[in-house]
C-alpha positions as CSV (number, residue, x, y, z in Angstrom):
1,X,-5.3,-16.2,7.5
2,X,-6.2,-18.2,4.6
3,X,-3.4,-20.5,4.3
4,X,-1.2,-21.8,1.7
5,X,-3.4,-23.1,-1.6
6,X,-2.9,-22.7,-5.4
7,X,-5.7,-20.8,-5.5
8,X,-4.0,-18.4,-3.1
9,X,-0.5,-18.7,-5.3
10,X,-2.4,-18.2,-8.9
11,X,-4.1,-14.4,-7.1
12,X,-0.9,-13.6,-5.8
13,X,1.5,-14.7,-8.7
14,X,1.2,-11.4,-10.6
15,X,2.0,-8.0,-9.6
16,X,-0.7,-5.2,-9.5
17,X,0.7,-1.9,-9.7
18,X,-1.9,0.8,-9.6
19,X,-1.7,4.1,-10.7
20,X,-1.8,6.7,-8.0
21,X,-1.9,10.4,-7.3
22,X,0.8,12.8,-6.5
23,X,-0.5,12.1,-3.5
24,X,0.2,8.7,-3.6
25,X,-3.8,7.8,-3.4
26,X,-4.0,5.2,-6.3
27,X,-7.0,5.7,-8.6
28,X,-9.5,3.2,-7.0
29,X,-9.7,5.1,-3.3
30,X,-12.6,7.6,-2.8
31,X,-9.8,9.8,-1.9
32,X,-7.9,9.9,-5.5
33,X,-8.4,13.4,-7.2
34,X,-9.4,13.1,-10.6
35,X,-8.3,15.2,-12.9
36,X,-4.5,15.1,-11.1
37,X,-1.5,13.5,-13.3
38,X,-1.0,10.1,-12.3
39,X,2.1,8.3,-11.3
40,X,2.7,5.2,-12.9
41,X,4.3,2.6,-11.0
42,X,6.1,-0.3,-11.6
43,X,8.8,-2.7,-10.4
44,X,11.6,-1.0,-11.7
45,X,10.1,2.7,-10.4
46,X,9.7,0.9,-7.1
47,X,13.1,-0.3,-7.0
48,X,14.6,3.0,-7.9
49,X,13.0,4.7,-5.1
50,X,13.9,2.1,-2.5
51,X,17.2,0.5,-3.5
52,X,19.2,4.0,-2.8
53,X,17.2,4.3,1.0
54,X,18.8,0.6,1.5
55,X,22.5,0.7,0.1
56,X,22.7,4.1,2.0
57,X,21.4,2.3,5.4
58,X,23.8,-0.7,5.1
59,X,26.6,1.9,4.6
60,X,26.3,4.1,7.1
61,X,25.7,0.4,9.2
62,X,29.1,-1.2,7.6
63,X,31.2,2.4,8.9
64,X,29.6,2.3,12.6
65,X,33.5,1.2,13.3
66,X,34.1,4.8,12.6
67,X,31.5,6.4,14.5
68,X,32.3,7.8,18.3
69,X,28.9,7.2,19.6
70,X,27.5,4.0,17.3
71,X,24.5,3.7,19.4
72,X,23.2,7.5,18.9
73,X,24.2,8.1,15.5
74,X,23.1,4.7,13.7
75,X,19.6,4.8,14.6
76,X,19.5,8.7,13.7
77,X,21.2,7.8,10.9
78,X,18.6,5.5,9.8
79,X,15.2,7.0,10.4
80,X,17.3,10.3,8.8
81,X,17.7,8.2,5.1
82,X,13.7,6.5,5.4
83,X,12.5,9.9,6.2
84,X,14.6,11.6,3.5
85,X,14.0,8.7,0.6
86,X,10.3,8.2,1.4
């Protein structure tokens, strides 16, 4: 753990998206194919993908009221949206 510097702030401030795959392997790993399209990411792609996985989590959550069995169906529920949105 290196602790809290600015020198650790100033190499952290900026993101670094890198470009990866269609298998998600981004272009500096030995296991990146070249030759492949590659996916360009950035904040707003990563938000896109994410943000749906999380409303729908917190709204299935917010209706557990509704649910007969709350304890079997919210955790289904869950690991059902990651697996689906990931």
């Amino acid at each position: 753990i290196s602790g809290i510097s600015m020198a650790n702030l100033k190499d952290n401030w900026s993101p670094e998206y890198y470009d990866t795959d269609a298998n998600g392997f981004p272009r500096h790993s030995s296991k990146f194919k070249s030759g492949t399209s590659t996916v360009p990411w950035s904040f707003q792609t990563l938000l896109a993908l994410f943000f749906p996985s999380v409303t729908g989590i917190m709204a299935g959550s917010n209706r557990s009221a509704s649910l007969t069995n709350a304890q079997n169906s919210i955790p289904k529920g869950t690991l059902a949206a990651q697996l689906t949105t990931t």
